[in-house]
C-alpha positions in Angstrom: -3.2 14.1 -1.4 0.4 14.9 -0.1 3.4 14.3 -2.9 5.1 12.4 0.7 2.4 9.9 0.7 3.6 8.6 -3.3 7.1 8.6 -2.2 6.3 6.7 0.6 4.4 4.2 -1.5 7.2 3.6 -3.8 9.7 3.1 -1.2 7.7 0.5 0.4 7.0 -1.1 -3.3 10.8 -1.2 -3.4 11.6 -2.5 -0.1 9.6 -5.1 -0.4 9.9 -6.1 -3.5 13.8 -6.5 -2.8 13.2 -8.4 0.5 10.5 -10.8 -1.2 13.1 -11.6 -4.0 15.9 -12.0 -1.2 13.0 -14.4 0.6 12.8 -16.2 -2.2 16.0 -17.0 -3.5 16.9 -18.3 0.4 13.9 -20.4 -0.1 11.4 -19.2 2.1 8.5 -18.1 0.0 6.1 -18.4 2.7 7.8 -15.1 4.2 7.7 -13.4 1.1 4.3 -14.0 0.7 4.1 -12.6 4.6 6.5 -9.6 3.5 4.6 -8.9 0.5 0.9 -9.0 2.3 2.5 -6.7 5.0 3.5 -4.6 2.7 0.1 -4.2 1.0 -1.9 -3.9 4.2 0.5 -1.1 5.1 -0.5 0.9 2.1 -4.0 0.4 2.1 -3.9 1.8 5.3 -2.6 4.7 4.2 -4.6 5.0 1.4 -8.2 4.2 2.9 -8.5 7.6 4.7 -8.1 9.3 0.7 -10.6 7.0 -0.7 -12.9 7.8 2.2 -13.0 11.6 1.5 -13.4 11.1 -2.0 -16.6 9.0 -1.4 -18.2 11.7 1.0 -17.2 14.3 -1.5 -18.8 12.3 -4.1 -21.8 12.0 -1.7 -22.3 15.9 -1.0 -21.9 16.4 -4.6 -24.6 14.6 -5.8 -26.9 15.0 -3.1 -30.1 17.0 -3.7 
């Protein structure tokens, strides 16, 4: 795992999380909602690949 990908992480946490509050205090928390899901799908993207290598490598190591 890169040190790019947890700063990337964070500044999408903080971007949205400013947007979503911004969102919300105009009164449109249906967006923020939509900001905030965007926002999660985005990561989990970028995460799935990680999680996928650590379950094959979980695999061949306790394979007999």
């Amino acid at each position: 795992m890169d040190v790019s990908l947890i700063f990337k992480i964070a500044a999408v946490g903080i971007l949205v999380s400013v947007v979503s509050q911004v969102l919300k205090q105009s009164g449109r928390e249906e967006h923020a909602f939509l900001t905030s899901l965007a926002g999660l799908i985005l990561v989990l993207f970028w995460i799935v690949p990680f999680i996928y290598d650590l379950f094959e490598t979980m695999k061949k190591l306790f394979s007999l």
